[in-house]
Steps between C-alpha positions, in 0.01 A plus 500: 500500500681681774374908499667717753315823572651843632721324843618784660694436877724717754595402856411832611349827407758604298521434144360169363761202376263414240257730388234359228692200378327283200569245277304170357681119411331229344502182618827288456715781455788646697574882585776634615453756751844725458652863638735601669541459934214639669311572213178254684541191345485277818250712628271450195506140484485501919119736437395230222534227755314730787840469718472869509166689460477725191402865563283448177475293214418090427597177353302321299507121386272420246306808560487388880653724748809341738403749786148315524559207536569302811849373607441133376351643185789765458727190583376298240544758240825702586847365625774729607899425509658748760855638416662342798333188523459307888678264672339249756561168647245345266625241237494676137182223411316624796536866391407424151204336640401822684436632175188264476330634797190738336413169387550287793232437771642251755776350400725466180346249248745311266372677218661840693827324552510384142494833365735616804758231352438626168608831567835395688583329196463761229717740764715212484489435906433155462843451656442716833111443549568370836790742587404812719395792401821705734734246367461606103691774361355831389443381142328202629247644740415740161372186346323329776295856509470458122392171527224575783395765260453240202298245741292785597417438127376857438323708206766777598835504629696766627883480551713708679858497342463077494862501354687702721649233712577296246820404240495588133362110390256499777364879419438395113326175615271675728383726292437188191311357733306779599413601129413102434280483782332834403447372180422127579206599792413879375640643815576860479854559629580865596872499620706766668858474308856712555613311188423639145627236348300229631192725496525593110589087458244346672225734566237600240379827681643772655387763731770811597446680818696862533361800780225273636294433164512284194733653252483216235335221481421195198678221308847496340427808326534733848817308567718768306829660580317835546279389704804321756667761474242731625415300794830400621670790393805281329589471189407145323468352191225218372684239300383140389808258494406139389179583472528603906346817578834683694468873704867598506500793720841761466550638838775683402311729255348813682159509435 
């Protein structure tokens, strides 16, 4: 069980990005993290991995607390997927591998380069895993940093708008892997999306940020056009098509 307790954060002394942010996930499950631009979505999931220090608040992991534990510890448990991911010199294998390192004392065993290989397939790398990292396009380096994350092999995972760099078929493939690997090793996902639509289809929680704080957050039942509509100030409707949850926002209509 993932319990986040009262994160607030502000670069400065003026007022806070987040201020008392809180929300639980069980294990194996996914949640969206949604609002609109700047409402402190990167910066939440950037305090739960300790890239930036939390003005108050914790993160706890089966009632242990992230912020104790040591860096290999912390790396063990948590894995983070930036927004822009890296580029580098490195072969993709090697910077799967680097996922491995909380658990590596010398040198790579081939039990670490199994699971590296793993990974590269189910990103479906298999093809480049001895390409460079600078000589993959955008969409590509996204997975490599997906598939570092997955090696990692993690109790939670936090992803930074992992679809952003990628095509339609690719997004929707990510994101069915994600929720089969959530569900496969109990991982708790907690995702940053700009899409609704992949959000309400493969996520099973969702957590709205507005002014700073949580304004809604739960399971398909706080995924409602009011509630959209509140946050992102558009006008939208929830629809089910094929049996497809759809958000079909209507721009056009002043809200």
């Amino acid at each position: 069980m993932l319990e986040v307790r009262g994160i607030s954060f502000g670069y400065s002394a003026g007022r806070d990005i987040l201020s008392g942010v809180g929300f639980t996930a069980p294990d194996g499950s996914m949640t969206a993290v949604l609002g609109n631009n700047g409402a402190g979505k990167s910066t939440l999931i950037k305090c739960m991995d300790r890239i930036l220090a939390p003005r108050s608040g914790d993160v706890l992991l089966s009632g242990r607390s992230l912020f104790s534990m040591t860096r290999r510890e912390h790396a063990r448990e948590c894995a983070y997927v930036p927004q822009s991911p890296p580029g580098g010199a490195v072969s993709v294998f090697d910077a799967v591998l680097l996922g491995r390192r909380p658990y590596i004392s010398w040198d790579a065993a081939a039990e670490d380069k199994r699971i590296a290989s793993e990974a590269i397939e189910r990103l479906g790398l298999a093809g480049c895993a001895m390409k460079r990292v600078d000589e993959l396009s955008g969409g590509e380096r996204q997975k490599v940093s997906i598939a570092r994350a997955i090696a990692q092999q993690p109790r939670l995972l936090l992803l930074d708008e992992p679809t952003s760099s990628l095509d339609p078929r690719n997004q929707h493939g990510t994101m069915k892997l994600l929720r089969e690997l959530a569900r496969e090793r109990g991982i708790t996902c907690v995702v940053v999306l700009h899409d609704l639509n992949l959000a309400v289809r493969y996520c099973d929680r969702f957590l709205f940020l507005r002014d700073g704080g949580v304004f809604a957050c739960g399971g398909r039942e706080v995924m409602t056009s009011e509630n959209i509509e509140e946050v992102y100030r558009m006008h939208v409707h929830v629809a089910e098509y094929m049996g497809i949850p759809l958000v079909v926002p209507f721009p056009e209509i002043q809200m």
